[in-house]
N, C-alpha and C positions, 0 to 999 in steps of 0.2 A: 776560654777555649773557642777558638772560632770556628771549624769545621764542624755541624751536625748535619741532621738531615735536613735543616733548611737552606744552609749555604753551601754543601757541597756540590750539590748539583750546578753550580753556577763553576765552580774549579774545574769540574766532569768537564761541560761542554767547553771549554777552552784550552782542555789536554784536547780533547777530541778532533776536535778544529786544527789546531797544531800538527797533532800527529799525522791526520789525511792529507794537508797540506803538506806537510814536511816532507824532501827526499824520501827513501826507504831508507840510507844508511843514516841519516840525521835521528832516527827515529827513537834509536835507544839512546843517545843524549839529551834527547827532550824530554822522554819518559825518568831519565836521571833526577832531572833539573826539578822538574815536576814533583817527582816523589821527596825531594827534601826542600821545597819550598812547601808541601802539603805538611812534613814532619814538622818545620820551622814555625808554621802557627799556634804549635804547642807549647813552643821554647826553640830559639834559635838556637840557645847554648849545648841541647843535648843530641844536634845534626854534628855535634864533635865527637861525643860518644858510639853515635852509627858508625862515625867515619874510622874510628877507631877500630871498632869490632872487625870493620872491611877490611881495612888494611893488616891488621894482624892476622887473620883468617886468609888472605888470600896468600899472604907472605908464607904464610906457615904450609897450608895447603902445595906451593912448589917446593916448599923445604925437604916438606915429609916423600915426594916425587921422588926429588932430585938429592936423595940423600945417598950416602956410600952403602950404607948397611940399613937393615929395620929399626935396629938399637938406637941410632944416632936418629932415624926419623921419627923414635916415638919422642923427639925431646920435642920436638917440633908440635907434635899433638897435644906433649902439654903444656906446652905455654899456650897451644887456644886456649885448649880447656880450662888452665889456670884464669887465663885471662879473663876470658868470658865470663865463668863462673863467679870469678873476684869482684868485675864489674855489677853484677849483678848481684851480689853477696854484700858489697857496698851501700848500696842504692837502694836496696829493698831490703835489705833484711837485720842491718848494724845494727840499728836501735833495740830489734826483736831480738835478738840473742843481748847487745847488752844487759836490757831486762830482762831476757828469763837466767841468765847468770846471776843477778843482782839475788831473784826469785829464792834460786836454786841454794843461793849462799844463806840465806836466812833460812832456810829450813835445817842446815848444819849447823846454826849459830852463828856465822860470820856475820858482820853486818857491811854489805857492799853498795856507796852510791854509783849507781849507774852512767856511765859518762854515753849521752846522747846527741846525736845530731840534729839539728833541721832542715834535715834531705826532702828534697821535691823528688818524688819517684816519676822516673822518664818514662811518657806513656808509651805499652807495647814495648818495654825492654824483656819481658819472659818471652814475649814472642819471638823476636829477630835476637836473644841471644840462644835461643833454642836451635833454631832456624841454622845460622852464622856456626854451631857445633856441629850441626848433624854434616855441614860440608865436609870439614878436614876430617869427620871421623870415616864416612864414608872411603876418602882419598884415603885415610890410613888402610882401610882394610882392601883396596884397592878397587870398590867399586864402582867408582868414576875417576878419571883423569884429571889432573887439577886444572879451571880454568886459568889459561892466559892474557886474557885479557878483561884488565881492572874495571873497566866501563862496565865490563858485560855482570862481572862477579860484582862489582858496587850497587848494579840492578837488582842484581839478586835479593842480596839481602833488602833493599831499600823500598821494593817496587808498591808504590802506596795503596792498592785494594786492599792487601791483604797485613801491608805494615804493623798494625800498630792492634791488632785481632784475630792476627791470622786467616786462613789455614796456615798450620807451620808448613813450609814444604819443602822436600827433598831437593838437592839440588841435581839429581837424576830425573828428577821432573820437570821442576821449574827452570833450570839453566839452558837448556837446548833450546826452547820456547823463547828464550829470553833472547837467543841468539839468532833467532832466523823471525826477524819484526816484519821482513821485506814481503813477507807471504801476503798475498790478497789477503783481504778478510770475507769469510764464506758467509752468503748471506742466511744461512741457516744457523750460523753462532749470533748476529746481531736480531734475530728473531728468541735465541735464547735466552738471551743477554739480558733483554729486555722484559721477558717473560721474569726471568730472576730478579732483577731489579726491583718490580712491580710490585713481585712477591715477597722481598724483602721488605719494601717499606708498607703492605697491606702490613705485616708482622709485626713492624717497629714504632709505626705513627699510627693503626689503624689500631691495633691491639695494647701490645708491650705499654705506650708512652698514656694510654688512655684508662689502664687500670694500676699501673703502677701506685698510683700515690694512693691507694686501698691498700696495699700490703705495706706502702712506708707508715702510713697511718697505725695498722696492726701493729708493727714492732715497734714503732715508737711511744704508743700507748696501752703497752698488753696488759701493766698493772690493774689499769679500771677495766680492762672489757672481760667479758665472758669466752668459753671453753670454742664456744660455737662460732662467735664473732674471732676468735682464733685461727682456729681451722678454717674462716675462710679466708683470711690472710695470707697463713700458711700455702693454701691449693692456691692463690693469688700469684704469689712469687715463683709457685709451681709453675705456672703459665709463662708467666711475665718472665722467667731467664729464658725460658727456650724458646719465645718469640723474638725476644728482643736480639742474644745471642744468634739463633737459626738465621733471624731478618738480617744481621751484617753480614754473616757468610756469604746470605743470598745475592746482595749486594755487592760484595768482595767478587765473587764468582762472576755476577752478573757485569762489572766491567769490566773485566778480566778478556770477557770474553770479546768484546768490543775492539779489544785491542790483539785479539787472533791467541790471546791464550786461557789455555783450560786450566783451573783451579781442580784441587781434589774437592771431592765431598767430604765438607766435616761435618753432614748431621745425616742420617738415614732412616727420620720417623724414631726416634728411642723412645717413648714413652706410649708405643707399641711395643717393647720386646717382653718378650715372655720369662727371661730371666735375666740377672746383674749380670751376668757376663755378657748377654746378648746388650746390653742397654749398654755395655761401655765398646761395643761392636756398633753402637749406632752415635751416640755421643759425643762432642768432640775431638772426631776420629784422629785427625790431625795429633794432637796431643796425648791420646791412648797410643795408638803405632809407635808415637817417639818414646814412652818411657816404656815399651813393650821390646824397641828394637834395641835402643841405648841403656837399656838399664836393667829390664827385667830378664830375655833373656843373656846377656853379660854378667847378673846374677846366679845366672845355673837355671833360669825359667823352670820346666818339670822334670828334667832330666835326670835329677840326685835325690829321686825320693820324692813321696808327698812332704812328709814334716818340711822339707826344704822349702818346696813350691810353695808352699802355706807363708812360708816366711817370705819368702821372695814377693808375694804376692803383696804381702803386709808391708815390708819395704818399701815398693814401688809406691802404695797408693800413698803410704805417708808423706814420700817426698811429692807426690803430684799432690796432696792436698798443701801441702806447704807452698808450691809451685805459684799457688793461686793466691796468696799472700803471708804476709809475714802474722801472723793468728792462731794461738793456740787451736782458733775454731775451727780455722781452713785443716790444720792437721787431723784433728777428732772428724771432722766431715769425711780426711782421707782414711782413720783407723775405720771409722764405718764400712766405705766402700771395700775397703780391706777385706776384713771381716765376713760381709756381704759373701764378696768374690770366693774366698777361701771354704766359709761353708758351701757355697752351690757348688766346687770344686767337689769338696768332697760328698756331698748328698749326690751329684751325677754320677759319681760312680758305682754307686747305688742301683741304677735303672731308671729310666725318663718313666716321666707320667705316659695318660693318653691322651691323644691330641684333642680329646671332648675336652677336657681341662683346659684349655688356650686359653679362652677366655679368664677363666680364674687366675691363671698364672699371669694375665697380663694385667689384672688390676691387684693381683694383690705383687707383683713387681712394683709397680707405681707405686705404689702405699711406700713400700721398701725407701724408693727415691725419695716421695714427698717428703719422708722423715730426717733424710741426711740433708734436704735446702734447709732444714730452722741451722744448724748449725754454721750453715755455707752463711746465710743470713746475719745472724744473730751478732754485735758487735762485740763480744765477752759471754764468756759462761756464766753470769749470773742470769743475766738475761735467759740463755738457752735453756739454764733448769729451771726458769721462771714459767717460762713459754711451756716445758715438756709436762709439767705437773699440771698447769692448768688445761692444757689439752686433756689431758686424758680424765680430767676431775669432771667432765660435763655436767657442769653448771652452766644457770643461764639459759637465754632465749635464743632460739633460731629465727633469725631475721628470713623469709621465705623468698622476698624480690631479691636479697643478697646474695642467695643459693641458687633461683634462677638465674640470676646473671653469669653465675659459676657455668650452670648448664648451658646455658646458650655458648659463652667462651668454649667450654670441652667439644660442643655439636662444631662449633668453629675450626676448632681442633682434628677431630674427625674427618670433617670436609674438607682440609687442607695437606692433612698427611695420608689417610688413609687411599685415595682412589690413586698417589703413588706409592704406595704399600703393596696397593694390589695389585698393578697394571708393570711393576718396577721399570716406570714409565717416568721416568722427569719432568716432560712437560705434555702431562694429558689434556690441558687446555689446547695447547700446538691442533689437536686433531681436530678442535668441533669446529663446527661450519664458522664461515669469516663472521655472520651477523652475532653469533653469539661470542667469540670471541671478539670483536668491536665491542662489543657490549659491554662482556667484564672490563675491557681494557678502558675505559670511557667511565662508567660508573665510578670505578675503584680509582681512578687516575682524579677524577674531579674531588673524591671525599678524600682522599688524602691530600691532594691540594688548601682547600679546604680547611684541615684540620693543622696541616702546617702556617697557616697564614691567618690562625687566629690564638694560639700560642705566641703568651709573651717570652719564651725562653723556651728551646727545646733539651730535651731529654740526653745526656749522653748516653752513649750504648754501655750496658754494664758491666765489659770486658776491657773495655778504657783502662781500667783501674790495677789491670791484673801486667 
């Protein structure tokens, strides 16, 4: 994999360079070119399957337009959907249903060998085949116009910040944007931009890549260690996904903007929210909206009853933990959230606490979460009933510098989301005086220089995967 955070920045300034120089109309073929020679370091061979999703997606999108009737334009909608889903149904998930059919057949008596592939999963295909649906479904229900022109809808899907990790985004968002490149760039986004940037990799290099291999450590040796030496594994990978995740949005966002366009926010402080619903209102929003708008409510959302909603809710999260790999575990992590969401559903209707309880409700939310990452984790349920009994069996010594270090990470935590929590202020650095923003910007800019350049391999981001 050649693009991390140590060589990307050397691609950045070379789009950058390009694009300032380039015409205004040249702009979004360079940004084209760009985005699938950034894909092509991955594997050149699966810039076919991009091209692929585009080109049936955009064809389908003027079909469903320009069709005679509705009836004749949903054929249209299903062959994306078939497509896309199949692509992706292929690719990520054949082996996993072969074997759990194999599974499912010996518990009848049959005795079935499993016929398996050896697929390379194309990085970022949940992303942009998510992304590549929500167009034509949009165009079916008629709330955008189908794009005409292939350049601009090839960007779309392809455009590399946010390729291959998202944010998913709508193409009533991201396609106008995509279409008007010619706009000055306001110097108050490339002061954004770069605030974001900053911020993402303080997240990713500073944080995420520097405790990470304490929680690989944990899961990969959980038989010898103790309950304690557990748990802080566990609150480890706590951390470490919503840094390292947070840190490429912040990044995705931050040159986004560089290039005159806005990204949505897919994180809003969650591990602030007071309750599971509020926490998947903060979470990767991107991905909650989409099976909120496409899925949940198209299911009948709360409309036909609680018992329904209950189900509906339970639906959604099973397929969005499946979403997230082909894993019994990934799915159990979505029955939890499920679960989760569906009880607070019905305890709210009950009556809110008082607001003196915030506090309480926000760490014992978090508990809630930290409990559904051993399963997101964990690579088999042996392991995760391994991991759940010995947590809870508190045996063993409490390591005390291990726990500090916990605490200083969450005061980090603290410091980083909360004073935009409270101010619901994006960039409250933007405000203090220049010496002290020189300052952050100079410190944090040298230690992650620093800490990139003395790593013999850096860290993928750990949505790569998904």
């Amino acid at each position: 994999m050649l693009f991390n955070t140590i060589s990307f920045p050397f691609f950045l300034a070379a789009t950058l360079v390009g694009f300032f120089l380039s015409p205004p109309k040249w702009r979004s073929y360079l940004l084209l070119v760009a985005s699938y020679i950034f894909y092509s370091f991955w594997n050149v061979k699966f810039c076919g399957l991009l091209l692929l999703s585009t080109l049936v997606d955009f064809y389908c999108g003027k079909g469903i337009a320009g069709a005679p009737s509705r009836e004749k334009g949903r054929r249209f909608l299903l062959i994306s959907i078939a497509t896309n889903l199949g692509i992706l149904g292929f690719f990520k998930y054949f082996n996993f249903f072969a074997d759990s059919f194999a599974d499912f057949s010996a518990l009848i008596g049959w005795q079935v060998h499993p016929f398996t592939l050896n697929i390379i999963l194309p990085v970022g295909i949940s992303f942009y085949t998510f992304q590549t649906m929500s167009y034509t479904i949009e165009v079916w229900r008629g709330e955008i116009k189908p794009c005409d022109n292939l350049r601009d809808f090839a960007l779309y899907v392809s455009f590399f910040p946010q390729l291959v990790a998202g944010p998913i985004e709508r193409a009533s968002h991201l396609l106008p944007q995509l279409q008007n490149l010619a706009k000055p760039i306001d110097r108050r986004l490339i002061h954004q931009g770069a605030l974001l940037i900053l911020t993402g990799y303080i997240k990713k290099v500073i944080l995420s890549d520097q405790i990470s291999p304490y929680a690989d450590q944990a899961f990969e040796n959980w038989q010898s260690l103790g309950s304690f030496d557990l748990w802080e594994g566990l609150l480890i990978f706590t951390l470490q996904i919503y840094f390292d995740f947070s840190g490429y949005t912040d990044i995705a966002r931050g040159v986004s903007k560089w290039f005159g366009i806005d990204l949505m926010i897919n994180f809003r402080q969650p591990y602030l929210a007071e309750n599971i619903t509020e926490f998947w209102h903060r979470w990767h929003i991107s991905l909650s909206t989409w099976l909120k708008e496409y899925l949940y409510i198209p299911l009948g959302g709360n409309r036909k009853g609680p018992a329904r909603t209950y189900m509906n809710l339970m639906i959604t999260m099973l397929l969005g933990g499946l979403w997230h790999g082909a894993n019994l575990t990934f799915v159990f992590w979505g029955f939890l959230h499920g679960l989760y969401l569906a009880v607070h559903k019905f305890v709210g209707r009950r009556g809110n606490t008082p607001s003196a309880f915030r506090p309480i409700k926000i760490v014992f939310t978090h508990f809630l979460v930290i409990l559904t990452w051993l399963p997101f984790r964990s690579p088999d349920f042996a392991t995760m009933w391994g991991i759940l009994k010995k947590l809870f069996s508190f045996q063993g010594t409490i390591d005390l510098p291990a726990y500090g270090m916990l605490a200083v990470l969450y005061g980090v935590l603290f410091l980083l989301d909360y004073p935009v929590h409270k101010t619901r202020d994006e960039y409250p650095i933007l405000r203090l005086p220049a010496f002290f923003r020189m300052t952050y910007y100079t410190v944090t800019s040298l230690l992650i220089v620093f800490l990139l350049l003395s790593v013999k391999e850096a860290r993928p981001f750990v949505y790569f995967q998904f």
